[in-house]
N, C-alpha and C positions, 0 to 999 in steps of 0.2 A: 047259701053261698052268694047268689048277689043282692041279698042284704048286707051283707056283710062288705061286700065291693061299693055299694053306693054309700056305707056308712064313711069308710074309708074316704071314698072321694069329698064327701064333701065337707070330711075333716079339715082336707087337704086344699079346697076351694077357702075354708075358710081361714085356714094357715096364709093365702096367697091373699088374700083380703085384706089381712092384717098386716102383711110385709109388704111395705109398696114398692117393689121392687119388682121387675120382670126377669127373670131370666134369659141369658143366649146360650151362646157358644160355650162347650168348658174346653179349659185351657187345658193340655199336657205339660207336665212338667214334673219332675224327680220324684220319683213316689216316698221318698222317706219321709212321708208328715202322714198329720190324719185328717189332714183338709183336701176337698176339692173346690176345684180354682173356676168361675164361670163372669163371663161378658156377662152386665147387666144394664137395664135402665131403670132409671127414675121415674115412673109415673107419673108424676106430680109435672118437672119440666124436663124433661126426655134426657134429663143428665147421663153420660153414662160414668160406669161404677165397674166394681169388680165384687162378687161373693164370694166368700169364705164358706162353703158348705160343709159339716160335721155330720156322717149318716148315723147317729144312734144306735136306729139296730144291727148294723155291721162291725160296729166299734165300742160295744157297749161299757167295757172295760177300759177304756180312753175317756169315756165322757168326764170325770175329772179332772182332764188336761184342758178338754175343749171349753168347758165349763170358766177352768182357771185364764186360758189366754181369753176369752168372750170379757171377762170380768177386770182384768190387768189392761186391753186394748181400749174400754170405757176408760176408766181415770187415770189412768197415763200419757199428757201430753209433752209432747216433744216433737221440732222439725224434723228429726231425722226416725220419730216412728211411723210406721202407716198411719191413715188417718180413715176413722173409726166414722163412719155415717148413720150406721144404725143397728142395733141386732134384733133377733128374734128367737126365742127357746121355742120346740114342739115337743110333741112326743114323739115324733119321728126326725126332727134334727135340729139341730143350730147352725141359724144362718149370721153372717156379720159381712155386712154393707160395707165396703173402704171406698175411697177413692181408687178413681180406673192404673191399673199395674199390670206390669208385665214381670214374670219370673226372672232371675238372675241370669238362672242356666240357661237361657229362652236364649238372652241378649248374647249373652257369651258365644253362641255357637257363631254369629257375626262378626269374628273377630274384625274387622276392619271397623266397625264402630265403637270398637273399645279398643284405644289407643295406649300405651303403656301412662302418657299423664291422665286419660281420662280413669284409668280403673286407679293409680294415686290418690286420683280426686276422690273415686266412691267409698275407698277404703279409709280415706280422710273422715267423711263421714257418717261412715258406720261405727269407725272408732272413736268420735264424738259422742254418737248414741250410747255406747256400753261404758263408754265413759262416766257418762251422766247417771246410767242406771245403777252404774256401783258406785261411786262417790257421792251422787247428789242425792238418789234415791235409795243409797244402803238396800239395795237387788242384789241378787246374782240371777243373769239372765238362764244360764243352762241347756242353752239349745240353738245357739250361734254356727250354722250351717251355710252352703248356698243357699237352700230351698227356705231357706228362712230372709234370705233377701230379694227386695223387691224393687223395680226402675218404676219411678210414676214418670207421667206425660211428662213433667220438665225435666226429667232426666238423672233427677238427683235419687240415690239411695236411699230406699227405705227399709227399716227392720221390725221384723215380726217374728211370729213364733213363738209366742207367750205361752207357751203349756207350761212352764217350769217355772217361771219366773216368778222368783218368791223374796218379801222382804225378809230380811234380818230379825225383825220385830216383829212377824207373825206369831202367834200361837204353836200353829198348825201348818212350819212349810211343807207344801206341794214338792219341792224336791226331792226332800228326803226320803218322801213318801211312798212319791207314784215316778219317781226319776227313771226308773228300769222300763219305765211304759214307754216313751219316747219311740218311734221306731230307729232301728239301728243304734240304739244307744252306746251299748258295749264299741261300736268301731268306732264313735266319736268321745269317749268318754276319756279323762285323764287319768293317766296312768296310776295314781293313787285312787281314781275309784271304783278303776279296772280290780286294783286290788286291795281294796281295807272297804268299797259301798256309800253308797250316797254319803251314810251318815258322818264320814270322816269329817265332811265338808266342815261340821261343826268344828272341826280343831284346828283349821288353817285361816289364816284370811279369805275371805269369802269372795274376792276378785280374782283370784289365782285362776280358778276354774272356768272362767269368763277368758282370759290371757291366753290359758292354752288353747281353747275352743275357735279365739281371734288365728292364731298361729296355723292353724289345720284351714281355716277360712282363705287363708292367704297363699297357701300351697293348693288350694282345690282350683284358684282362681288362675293359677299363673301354670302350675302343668296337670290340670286334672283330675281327675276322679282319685279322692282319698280311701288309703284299702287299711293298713298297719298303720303304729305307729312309729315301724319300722323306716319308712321314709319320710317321716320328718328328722331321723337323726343322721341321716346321710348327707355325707359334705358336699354332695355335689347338690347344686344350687339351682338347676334347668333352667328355667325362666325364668326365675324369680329376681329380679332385678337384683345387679352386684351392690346398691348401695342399701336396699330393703335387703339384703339377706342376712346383716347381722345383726339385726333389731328381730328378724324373725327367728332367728337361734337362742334368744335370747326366750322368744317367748312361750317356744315349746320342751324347755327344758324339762327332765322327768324327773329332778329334783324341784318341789316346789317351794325352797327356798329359795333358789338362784332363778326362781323368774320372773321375769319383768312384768308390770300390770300394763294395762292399754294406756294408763293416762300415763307413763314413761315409757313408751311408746311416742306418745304425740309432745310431750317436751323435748325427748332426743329430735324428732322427725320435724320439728320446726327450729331445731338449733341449726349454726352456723356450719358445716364441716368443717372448717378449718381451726373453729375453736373445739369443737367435739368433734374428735374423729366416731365414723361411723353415722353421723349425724346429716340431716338437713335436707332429706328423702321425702319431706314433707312440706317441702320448702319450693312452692310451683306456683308460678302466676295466676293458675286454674283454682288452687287454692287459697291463694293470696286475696282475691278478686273476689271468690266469694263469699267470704267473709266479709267483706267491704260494703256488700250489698245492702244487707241489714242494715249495716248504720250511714247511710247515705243521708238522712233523714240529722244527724247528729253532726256531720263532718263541717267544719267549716270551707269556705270557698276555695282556698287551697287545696286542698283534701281532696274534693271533690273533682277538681283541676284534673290531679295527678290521678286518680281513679279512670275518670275518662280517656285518660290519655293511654294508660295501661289497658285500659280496656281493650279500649278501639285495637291495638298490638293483637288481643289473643281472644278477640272472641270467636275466634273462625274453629279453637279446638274445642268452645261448649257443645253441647247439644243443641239443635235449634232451639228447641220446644223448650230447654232452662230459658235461654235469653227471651223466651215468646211468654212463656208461662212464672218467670222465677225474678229475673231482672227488669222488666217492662214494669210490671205493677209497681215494685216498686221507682222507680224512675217516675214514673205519674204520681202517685202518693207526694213525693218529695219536689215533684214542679207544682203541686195543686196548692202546698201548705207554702208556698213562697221560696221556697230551698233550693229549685234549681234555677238555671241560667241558659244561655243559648248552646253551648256543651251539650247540660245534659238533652237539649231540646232535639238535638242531629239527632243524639245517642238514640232517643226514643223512638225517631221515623227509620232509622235503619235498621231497628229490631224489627216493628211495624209493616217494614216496606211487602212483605211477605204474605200478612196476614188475607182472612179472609175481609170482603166488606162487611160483612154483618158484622164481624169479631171488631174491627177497627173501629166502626161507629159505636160500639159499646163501650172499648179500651180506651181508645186513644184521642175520638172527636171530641168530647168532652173538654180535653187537656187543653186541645187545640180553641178552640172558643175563648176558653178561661183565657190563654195568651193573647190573645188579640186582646183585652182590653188592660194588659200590664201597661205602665208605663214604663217600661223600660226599654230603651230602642235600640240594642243590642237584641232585643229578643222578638221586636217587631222586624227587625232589617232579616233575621233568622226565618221569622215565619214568611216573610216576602220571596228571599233568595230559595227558598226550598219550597216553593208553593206547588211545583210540578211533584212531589212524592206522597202528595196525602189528597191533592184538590180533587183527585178522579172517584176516589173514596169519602167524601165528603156529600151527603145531599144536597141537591139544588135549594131547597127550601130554607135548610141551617145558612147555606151561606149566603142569600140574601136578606134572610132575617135578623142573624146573628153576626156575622163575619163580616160582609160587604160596609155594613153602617160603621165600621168602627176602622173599616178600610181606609173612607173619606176623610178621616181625620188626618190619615197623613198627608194629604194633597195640600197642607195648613201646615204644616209641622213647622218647629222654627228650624229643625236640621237638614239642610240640604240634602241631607243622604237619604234621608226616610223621604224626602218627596221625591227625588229620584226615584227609588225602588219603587215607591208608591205606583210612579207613571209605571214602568215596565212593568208591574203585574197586571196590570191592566188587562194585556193582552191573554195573560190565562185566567180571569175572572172573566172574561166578554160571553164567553159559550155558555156562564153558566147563570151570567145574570136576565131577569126580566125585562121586557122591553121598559118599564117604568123605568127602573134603575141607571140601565145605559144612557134611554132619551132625556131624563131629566137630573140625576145628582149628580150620574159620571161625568156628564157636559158641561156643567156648572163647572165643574172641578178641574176638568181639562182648559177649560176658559182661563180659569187664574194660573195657574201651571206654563200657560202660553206665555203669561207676561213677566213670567219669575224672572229675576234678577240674573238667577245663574244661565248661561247662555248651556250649557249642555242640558237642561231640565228641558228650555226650551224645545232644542232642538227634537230630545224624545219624545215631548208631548207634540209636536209633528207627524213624528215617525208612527205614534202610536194612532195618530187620527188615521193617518193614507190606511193603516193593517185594521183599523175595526170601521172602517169606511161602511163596508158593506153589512156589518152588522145596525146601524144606523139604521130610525126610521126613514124609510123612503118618503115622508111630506118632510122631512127637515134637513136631512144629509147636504144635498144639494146646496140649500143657504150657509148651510154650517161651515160645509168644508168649505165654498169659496170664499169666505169670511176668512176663516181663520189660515190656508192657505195664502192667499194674497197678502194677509199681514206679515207670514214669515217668509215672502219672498222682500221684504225691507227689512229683517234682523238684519243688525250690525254684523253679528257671528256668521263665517262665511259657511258654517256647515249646518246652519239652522237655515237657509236660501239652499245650500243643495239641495236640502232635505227634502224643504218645499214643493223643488222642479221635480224630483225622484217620487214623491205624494203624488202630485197631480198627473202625472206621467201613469201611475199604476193605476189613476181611481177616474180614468177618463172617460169609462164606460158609465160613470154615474151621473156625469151633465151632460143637458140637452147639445144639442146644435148650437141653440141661440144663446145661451151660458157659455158657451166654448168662446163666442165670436165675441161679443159682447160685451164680457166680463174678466174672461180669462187670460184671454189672447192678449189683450192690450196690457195685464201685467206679468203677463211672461217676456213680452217682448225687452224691457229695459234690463232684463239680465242677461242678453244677447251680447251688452258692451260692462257685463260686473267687469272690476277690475282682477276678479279671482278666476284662473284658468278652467278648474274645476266647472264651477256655477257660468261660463259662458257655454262649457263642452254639454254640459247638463241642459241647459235654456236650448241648446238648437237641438238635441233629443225630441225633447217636452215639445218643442214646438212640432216639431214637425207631426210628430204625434199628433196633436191641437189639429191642423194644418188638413192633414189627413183625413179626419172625423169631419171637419166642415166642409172639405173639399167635395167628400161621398155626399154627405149631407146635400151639398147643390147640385150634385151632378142629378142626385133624382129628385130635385123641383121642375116642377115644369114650367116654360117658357112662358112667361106674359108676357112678353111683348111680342111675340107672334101673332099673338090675335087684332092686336091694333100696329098696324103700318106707323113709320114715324109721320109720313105725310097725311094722315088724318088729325083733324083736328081734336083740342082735348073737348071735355064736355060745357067747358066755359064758353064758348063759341069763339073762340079768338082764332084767325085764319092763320095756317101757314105759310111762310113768306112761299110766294112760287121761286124757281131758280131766273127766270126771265127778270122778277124783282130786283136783283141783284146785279150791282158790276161785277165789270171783268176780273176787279180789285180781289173782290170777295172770295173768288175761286181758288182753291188753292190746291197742291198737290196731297198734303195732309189727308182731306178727306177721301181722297179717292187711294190712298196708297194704304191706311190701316182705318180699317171700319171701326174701332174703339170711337178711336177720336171723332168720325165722321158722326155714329151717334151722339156724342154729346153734344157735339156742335147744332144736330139736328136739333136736336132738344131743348138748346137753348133759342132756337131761332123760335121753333111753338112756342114759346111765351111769352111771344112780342106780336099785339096786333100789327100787321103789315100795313093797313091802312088808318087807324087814329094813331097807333105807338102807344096804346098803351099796355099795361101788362095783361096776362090772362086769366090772374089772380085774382084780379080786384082792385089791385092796388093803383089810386090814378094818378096819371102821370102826370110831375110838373110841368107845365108848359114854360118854355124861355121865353126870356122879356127882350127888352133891345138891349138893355145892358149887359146880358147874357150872352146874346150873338155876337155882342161887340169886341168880347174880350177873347176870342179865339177859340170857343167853342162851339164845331163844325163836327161831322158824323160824313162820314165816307157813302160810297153811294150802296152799301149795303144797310146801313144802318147802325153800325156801330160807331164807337167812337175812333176817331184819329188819332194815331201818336203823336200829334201839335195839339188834341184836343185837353182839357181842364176835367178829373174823373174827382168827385165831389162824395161822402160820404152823406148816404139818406141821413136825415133827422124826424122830420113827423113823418114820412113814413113809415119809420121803422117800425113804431107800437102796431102797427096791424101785422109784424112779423112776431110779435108776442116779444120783441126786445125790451119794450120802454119806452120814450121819446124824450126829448130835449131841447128845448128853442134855445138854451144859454149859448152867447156870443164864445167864439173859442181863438185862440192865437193862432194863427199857423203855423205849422214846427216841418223844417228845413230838411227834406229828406235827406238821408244820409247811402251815398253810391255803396258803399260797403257794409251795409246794413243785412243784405240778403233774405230781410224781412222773417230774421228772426231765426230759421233753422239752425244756423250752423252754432245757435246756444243749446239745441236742447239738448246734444248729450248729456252737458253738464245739468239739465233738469231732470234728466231721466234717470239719472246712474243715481240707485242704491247702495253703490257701495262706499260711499263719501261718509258712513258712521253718524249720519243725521238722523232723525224723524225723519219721516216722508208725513209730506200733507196729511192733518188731519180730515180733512172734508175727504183723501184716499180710501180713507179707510170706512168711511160710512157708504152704508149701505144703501142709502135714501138718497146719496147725493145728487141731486139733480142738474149741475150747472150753474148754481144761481148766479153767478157772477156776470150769466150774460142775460138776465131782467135788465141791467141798467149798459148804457152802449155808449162813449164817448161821442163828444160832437165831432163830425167828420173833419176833416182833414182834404184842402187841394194840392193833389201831384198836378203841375204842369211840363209838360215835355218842353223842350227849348226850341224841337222841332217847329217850322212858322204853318198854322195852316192854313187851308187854302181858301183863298179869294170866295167859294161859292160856300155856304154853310145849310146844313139842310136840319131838319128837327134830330134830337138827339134820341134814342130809344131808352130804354131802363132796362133792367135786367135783377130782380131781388132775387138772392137764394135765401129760401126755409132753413131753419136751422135743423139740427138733426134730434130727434127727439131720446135716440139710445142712449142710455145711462153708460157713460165709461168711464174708469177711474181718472180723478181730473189732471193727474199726471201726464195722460195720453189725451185730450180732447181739443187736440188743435182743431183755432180756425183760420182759414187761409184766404188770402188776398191775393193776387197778382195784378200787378198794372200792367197795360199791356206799353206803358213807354221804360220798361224797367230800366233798357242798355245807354239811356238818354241822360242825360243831366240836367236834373228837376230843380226849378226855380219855386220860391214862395209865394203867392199873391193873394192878399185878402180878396171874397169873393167883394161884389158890390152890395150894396142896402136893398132887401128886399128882391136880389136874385134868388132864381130856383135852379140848380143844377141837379144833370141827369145822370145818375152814377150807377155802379155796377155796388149792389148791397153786401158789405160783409162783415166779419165781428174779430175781435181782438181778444182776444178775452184778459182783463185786467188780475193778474195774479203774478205775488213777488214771485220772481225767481223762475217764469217760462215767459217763452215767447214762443211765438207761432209764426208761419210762415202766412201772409196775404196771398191768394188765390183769385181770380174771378172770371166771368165767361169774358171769354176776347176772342177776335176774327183769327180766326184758323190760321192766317199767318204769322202769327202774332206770339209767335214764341213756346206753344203747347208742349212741344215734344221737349223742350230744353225744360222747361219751369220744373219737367213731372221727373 
């Protein structure tokens, strides 16, 4: 006996060897067949499936039905029959692999998923299939039941149950034969075989039999379980829809001359009703549509138009899993071969939008690559505007390898729309690109996009710098954005300058202190007076923001000049004046009422020896001649100069200030009382919004001032004032220039005379005088002027000038 049990088993192991198919779950469902129904997988790649298992020894007298559907389900193809994976004969049974299904009556017990168009649809279907088996393949199927229909994953009807199904041109049909074997035969059987036997079949048309079996199909589905044939002749109709109920009267007549075949069936059921009454039950968008699918690949551009357009109306009554499994493929097939357009390209991401990532990066990525290097830019502006329903699903890898380079192109495009788009996807390509990509080809591209012609390209390729700011390597952000920020605080366009101040506003946590003060601040400042409301309300924002950050910034440097007193001397050894040096003159209220001004004043006095006069720089002092003293050039008894006295612009000094120097002879030019020494031009030099260029040397980054290398020959203001009788040596006083880089828009330099309220007279100096003057620079450029500045005695106008 257990020879006999391990002979058995490893019959049974080698049965399981040879069927690569695993078993699961068996399904329940209507017992009238002689199959049972089980979950399976594939082996091979974990496919799942569905078996058809046939038990031999329980059914041994069926096995030339199982035998005949195993042998009809191999070479018979067709969309609407199951589909056939693999079989295997034993001696203990027949198995046959399909694709994964679900039973009829399974789905049906749901009725909310079968809607009255959706079972339309499947009956549309199935009556294509039996269609085909009697007209195209001269079959009579014979066994057309529920349990003989099947729902696969997309949702569409499938039919099976080949035990009977026998051509016309056999030898030897299986009908005629083994037709009583069927289970429940007799209750589904047509009333002439109920009474004259299979073999009648041979004297009628051979679809009759098919027709009625359709009719009892159509009654099981709409009010249930089939008993007589007693209630399909009853007038009353239950379910059965009122416009299906007269094509079904039609088809279960028990005269089988007066009944209809399936394939007039589906002529009436796609005619008109109004020109056929009774008619056009077959006549549904859900139907309509799917038929359309198929030839998507054929349709011209029109076609395809209206297809989508219908679509989009009624996909909500498919099943998921058709539009996932049945419509998608092909939509991709038909974008891959050139045939579709930005339509069908929506069409495919809103089937898609569901699926899993593995399943999309198989289906759909593929598609999407291919598009990215169409030339067609309806279909690139498509794959831009919908970047957010596929980019999360997309690998990082493909889309820097594949997608992003073919990206760049649009940043070139001749069409203003695709380099628009181009800019705004940016912002959902930044998370997923490599630092290469961002820091070097996306920068390159955003560079030329800045200078685009179209003033909104502009302005977003702004918008999109300030939002991927921080994605930016941190060695180059910093240069980058105040480059490219600063330049579009000068667009012409007033909302490529908002944009700008609203950028640097959000990204101010990315420059230093010394950037803020420096670089930034001096060109934020001229949009304080734009002429556009907007960008002045924006500029005092941004500033104060700026403002802010440098203020905290100084508030925690520590104090240098607490550790050196003003009254020590610097390390040059030049003495501080004492206050006993000084007249009464000298004293003023100034220093002692606001300590600002008191330090400067101090500070200018350390850089004057008190006893030679000369500076504490280095720089040495002219000494005057007699023809110097002669002409009214006298110093007060602190040491500065007089309001009568002559204030001379250095010349060879100057080169030890890193200016230049210049001996050439110069005209003397006639101060002008209304002159104001220049400020009251610079709004008009500062305002950006005048629709000009702004200085090129603004815009570089290197710029260093050069215009003050070379320094005009000075210039004598004399006051009209007379001075006085006693004259004492005159002191000097050079200011350093400032070595900070600022845009040259903003880098005034300032002079003040201290006779400014006087009315200045012209005088050439004399041949070989040396005058003693307070040092300062002009700086020579069209279209600014700068206000003169210079250190002067405390009473001497400080508080009014500033």
């Amino acid at each position: 006996m257990d020879f006999l049990k391990s002979t058995i088993a490893s019959i049974a192991a080698k049965a399981n060897s040879a069927f690569p198919y695993t078993l699961g779950e068996k399904i329940e469902f209507q017992n009238d067949t002689i199959w049972n129904l089980y979950h399976a997988t594939r082996r091979s790649d974990s496919q799942a499936c569905c078996v058809f298992e046939f038990d031999i020894n329980t059914q041994r007298s069926r096995l030339p039905l199982a035998r005949n559907a195993m042998k009809k389900l191999r070479t018979m193809r067709f969309p609407g029959i199951i589909k056939v994976l693999d079989t295997y004969e034993s001696e203990q049974s027949i198995l046959i692999a399909t694709e994964s299904v679900v039973p009829l009556d399974v789905v049906l017990q749901n009725r909310e998923l079968m809607n009255g168009e959706t079972i339309k649809w499947g009956l549309y279907q199935v009556a294509n299939t039996v269609k085909f088996i009697n007209v195209d393949a001269s079959s009579i199927h014979g066994n057309i039941r529920q349990s003989s229909i099947f729902i696969s994953d997309s949702g569409e009807w499938k039919l099976s149950g080949f035990e009977l199904l026998t051509s016309t041109k056999e030898d030897e049909p299986v009908i005629y034969t083994f037709g009583g074997l069927v289970p429940d035969s007799r209750r589904f059987a047509a009333p002439e075989v109920n009474k004259g036997g299979w073999e009648i079949l041979k004297k009628q048309p051979h679809h009759l039999v098919d027709s009625y079996l359709f009719g009892v199909l159509i009654f099981e589905i709409f009010n249930g379980r089939f008993s007589t044939a007693d209630q399909l002749h009853s007038s009353t109709r239950k379910q059965i829809p009122a416009e299906l109920f007269g094509a079904f009267k039609k088809l279960v007549q028990a005269n089988p001359r007066q009944r209809a075949s399936v394939k007039q069936l589906i002529d009436v059921g796609k005619e008109d009703s109004k020109v056929t009454p009774g008619g056009g039950f077959f006549r549904t968008d859900m139907i309509h549509l799917s038929e359309n699918v198929d030839n998507l690949n054929v349709q011209n551009e029109s076609e395809r138009d209206a297809f989508v357009r219908d679509f989009n109306r009624v996909k909500s009554k498919f099943p998921p899993n058709y539009l996932r499994l049945k419509v998608l493929p092909q939509i991709v097939s038909c974008i891959e071969f050139g045939s579709g357009g930005p339509k069908l390209f929506l069409l495919m991401l809103d089937i898609a939008q569901n699926m899993e990532q593995e399943e999309f990066q198989t289906t759909v990525t593929p598609t999407i690559v291919k598009l990215y290097s169409s030339p067609d830019r309806t279909v690139r502006i498509a794959l831009l505007e919908n970047l957010p329903k596929y980019i999360e699903k997309v690998p990082n890898k493909i889309i820097n390898d594949k997608i992003f380079p073919e990206v760049l192109t649009g940043f070139s495009d001749l069409a203003p729309a695709i380099r628009e788009q181009t800019v705004k996807s940016v912002l959902i390509f930044v998370p997923k690109l490599s630092d290469r990509n961002i820091n070097n080809d996306l920068l390159r591209s955003l560079a030329r996009t800045q200078n685009d012609e179209q003033p909104g390209i502009r302005t977003n390729t702004t918008v999109c710098l300030g939002k991927i700011a921080h994605n930016l390597g941190p060695h180059t952000r910093s240069r980058v954005l105040t480059t490219a920020f600063t330049r579009s605080l000068k667009d012409p366009f007033v909302h490529a300058r908002n944009a700008a101040l609203m950028a640097l506003a959000v990204t101010v946590d990315i420059f230093t202190p010394e950037d803020c003060c420096f670089k930034l601040l001096p060109a934020i400042c001229p949009s304080l007076l734009d002429k556009e409301k907007i960008v002045r309300t924006q500029a005092h924002k941004t500033l104060e923001i700026y403002l802010g950050k440098v203020n905290s910034h100084a508030a925690a440097m520590p104090d240098a000049g607490s550790t050196q007193p003003l009254s020590s001397a610097p390390n040059s050894g030049a003495a501080t004046p004492k206050p006993s040096d000084q007249t009464e003159g000298a004293e003023t209220t100034s220093e002692s009422s606001w300590g600002g001004w008191g330090a400067i004043n101090g500070l200018a006095k350390r850089l004057v020896n008190d006893e030679t006069g000369e500076p504490d720089h280095g720089v040495p002092l002219p000494r005057a001649s007699s023809e110097s003293s002669g002409s009214g050039h006298v110093k007060n008894g602190s040491g500065l100069l007089s309001p009568g006295s002559s204030v001379t612009r250095p010349s060879s000094s100057a080169s030890s200030l890193g200016f230049g120097s210049s001996s050439a002879k110069f005209e003397p030019e006639e101060a002008d009382d209304d002159d104001d020494f220049g400020w009251g031009d610079l709004d008009g030099d500062h305002s950006t919004t005048n629709g000009k260029a702004a200085d090129k040397a603004a815009d570089d980054e290197d710029d260093d001032w050069a215009s003050f290398d070379t320094v005009k020959p000075a210039r004598t203001i004399t006051a009209s004032k007379p001075a006085p009788a006693k004259a004492a040596p005159a002191r000097t006083v050079a200011a350093s220039t400032a070595s900070t880089r600022v845009p040259a828009s903003s880098k005034p330099s300032t002079l003040s005379s201290s006779a400014r309220s006087a009315t200045s007279t012209v005088k050439k100096t004399a041949t070989g005088a040396k005058s003693h003057s307070i040092a300062a620079h002009k700086e020579q450029k069209k279209g600014s002027k700068f206000m003169d500045t210079g250190l002067d005695d405390p009473d001497d106008g400080w508080g009014d000038g500033w």
